[in-house]
N, C-alpha and C positions, 0 to 999 in steps of 0.2 A: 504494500500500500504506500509504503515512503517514495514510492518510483514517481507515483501518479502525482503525489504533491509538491515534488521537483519543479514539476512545469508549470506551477501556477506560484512560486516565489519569486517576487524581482528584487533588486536590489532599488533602494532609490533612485539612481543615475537610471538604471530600466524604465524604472515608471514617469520620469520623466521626460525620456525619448519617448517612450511608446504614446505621452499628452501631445508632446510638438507634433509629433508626426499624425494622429489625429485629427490634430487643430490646421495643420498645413492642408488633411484632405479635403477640410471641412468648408476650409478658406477657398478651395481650389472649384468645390462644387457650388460653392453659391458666388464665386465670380463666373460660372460658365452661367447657372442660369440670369444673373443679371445682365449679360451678354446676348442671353439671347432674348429676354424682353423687350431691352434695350434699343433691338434693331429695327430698320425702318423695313414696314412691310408694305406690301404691295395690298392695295383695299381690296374685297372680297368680290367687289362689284367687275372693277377692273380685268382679274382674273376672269370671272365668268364670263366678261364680252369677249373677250381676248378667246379663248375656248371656244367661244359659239362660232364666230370666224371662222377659224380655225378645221373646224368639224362641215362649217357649211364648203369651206376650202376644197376639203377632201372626199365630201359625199360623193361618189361616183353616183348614187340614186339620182340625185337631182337634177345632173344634167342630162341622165336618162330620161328624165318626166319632163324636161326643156324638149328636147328633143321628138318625144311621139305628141305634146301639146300644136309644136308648129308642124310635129305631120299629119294630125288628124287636122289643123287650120288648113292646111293645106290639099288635104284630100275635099275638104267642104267646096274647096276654091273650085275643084273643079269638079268635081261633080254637077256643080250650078251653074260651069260654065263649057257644058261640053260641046254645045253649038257652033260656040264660036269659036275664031279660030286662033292661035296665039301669040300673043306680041313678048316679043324678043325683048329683054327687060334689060337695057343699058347699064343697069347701075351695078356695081362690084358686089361680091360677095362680103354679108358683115363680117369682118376681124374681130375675134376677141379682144377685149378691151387688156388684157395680158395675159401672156402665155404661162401655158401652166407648167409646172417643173416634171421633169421623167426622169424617175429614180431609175436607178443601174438595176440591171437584172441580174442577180444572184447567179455564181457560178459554180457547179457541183463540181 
């Protein structure tokens, strides 16, 4: 039984390393959290728009349901218009208003 009460004797000089070193940890964890209250966040709202962007960016739905909206507009057009005959329409194709980015294709 003497073995096991070895380990819990300090000398003084022990137990007062083992309070600094404590106190250093203790010091150490409440400068990290006052660091990170401290910091400047970005507002919650901001975030969220930024996100929805983002998402509408990347929806490939969407511009799929662009797309059969002006082709069924388009099939209407003619349907109602199959009489006549048709005029060659001068003006350019619309350009996107900015190109979209094309990620690299994965190489196995």
């Amino acid at each position: 039984m003497s073995g096991l009460k070895d380990f819990f004797v300090m000398t003084r000089r022990e137990r007062q390393g083992t309070i600094v070193v404590l106190v250093v940890i203790a010091l150490l964890l409440i400068a990290t959290v006052a660091v990170r209250s401290c910091r400047d966040t970005v507002p919650v709202e901001a975030q969220s728009i930024q996100v929805a962007e983002f998402e509408a960016e990347i929806d490939s739905t969407s511009v799929s349901d662009e797309n059969q909206s002006r082709r069924a507009h388009r099939d209407k057009k003619k349907s109602k218009s199959k009489g006549k005959k048709k005029k060659k329409s001068s003006r350019r194709p619309a350009q996107p208003s900015r190109p979209r980015p094309v990620d690299p294709v994965p190489q196995f």
